[in-house]
N, C-alpha and C positions, 0 to 999 in steps of 0.2 A: 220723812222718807224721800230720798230723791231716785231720781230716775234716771236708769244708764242712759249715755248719749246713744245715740241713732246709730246704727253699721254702715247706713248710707242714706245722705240727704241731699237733694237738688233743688234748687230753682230755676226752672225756664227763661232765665231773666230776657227780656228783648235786648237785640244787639246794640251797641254802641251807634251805629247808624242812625236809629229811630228815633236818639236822642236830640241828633245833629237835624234831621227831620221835624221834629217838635219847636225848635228852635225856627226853623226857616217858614214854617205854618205860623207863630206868631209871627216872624216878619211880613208875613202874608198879611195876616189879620192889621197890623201896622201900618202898610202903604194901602190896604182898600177904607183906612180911617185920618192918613194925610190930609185929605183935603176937608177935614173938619177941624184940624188946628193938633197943637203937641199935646196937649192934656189925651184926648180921644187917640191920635197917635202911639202914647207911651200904655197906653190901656188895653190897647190892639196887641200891643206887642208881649205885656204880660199877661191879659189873658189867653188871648191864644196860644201863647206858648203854656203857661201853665195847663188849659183844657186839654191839648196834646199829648201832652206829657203823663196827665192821669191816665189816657188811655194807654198810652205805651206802657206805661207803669203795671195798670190792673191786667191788659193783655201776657205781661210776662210775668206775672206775682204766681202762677200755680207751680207748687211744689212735688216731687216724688219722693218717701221715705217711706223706711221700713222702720216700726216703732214695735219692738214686743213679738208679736207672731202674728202682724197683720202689715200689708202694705197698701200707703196712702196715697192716691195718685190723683190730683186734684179735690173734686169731691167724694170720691169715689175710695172705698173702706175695704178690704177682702183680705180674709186668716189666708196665710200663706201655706196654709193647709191644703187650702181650695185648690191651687195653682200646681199645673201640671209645669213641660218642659221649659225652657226659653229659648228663643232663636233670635242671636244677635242678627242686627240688618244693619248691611254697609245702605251706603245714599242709594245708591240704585233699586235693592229688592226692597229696602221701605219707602222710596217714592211709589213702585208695584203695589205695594200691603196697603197705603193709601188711594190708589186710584184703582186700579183694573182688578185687584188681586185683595179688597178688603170686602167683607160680610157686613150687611148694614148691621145686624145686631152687633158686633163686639163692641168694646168700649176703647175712643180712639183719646187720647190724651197728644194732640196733634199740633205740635208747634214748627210751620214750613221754613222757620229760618234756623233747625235744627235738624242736620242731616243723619244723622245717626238715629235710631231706634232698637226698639228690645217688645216684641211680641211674644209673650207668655197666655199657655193654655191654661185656660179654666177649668178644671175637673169636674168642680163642684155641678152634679145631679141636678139639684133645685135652677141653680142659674142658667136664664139662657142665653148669657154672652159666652161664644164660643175662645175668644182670646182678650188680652189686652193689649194694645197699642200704644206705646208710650213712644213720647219723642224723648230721647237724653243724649247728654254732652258723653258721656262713658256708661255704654251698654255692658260692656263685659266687668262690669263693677259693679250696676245693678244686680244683673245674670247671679254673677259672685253672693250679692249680700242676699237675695234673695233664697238663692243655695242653701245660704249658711243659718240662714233665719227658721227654714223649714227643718235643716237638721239638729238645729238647737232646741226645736221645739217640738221633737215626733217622739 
């Protein structure tokens, strides 16, 4: 048996910047290992870039999907059941949902070099996170799959 594709899948990935950053951290690593010769030099350079690099890697590796009649937002698992309204946020009202205007209970799925967001209400009785916080590249396609996910499955 296989499995329909997803209605909507993302990864957070880190910018292309971070990359060029990774790089210039092993050159870091590089010249504080010059004056021990090129062997230490060229080791400097690969590893530090490579150490870099896994961070930027795992820091953008969390994914947001809807699989079935649940969405998965990092670690984080919830029936679309649960899930009440969604309120797209341009850069400004979700910089707010993050700083002055967030609830330490909800669950923030927060990645700052993604300015777009999609906070969605929790229904669900038992849970006491009152929204979720998701950073995404296209809110209103989330918004969308999530829609369609709950009326395909009510």
């Amino acid at each position: 048996m296989q499995l329909s594709a997803s209605p909507y899948e993302e990864r957070l990935t880190a910018p292309r910047s971070w990359w060029l950053i990774s790089f210039l951290v092993g050159v870091s690593f590089a010249l504080i290992l010059l004056p021990f010769g090129t062997l230490p030099l060229l080791g400097g350079l690969v590893g530090g870039t490579a150490a870099s690099a896994v961070v930027a890697s795992a820091y953008g590796s969390p994914r947001i999907r809807i699989v079935g009649d649940s969405l998965i937002a990092g670690e984080a698992k919830i029936p679309v059941s649960a899930l009440g309204t969604s309120e797209v946020l341009d850069a400004e009202e979700a910089r707010a949902w993050r700083t002055y205007k967030a609830d330490t209970r909800a669950f923030l799925l927060l990645r700052a070099y993604i300015p777009g967001a999609l906070r969605v209400e929790v229904t669900d009785p038992e849970d006491p996170t009152p929204y979720l916080y998701l950073s995404t590249r296209e809110p209103e396609k989330l918004a969308a799959a999530i829609e369609a996910a709950r009326e395909a499955h009510a």
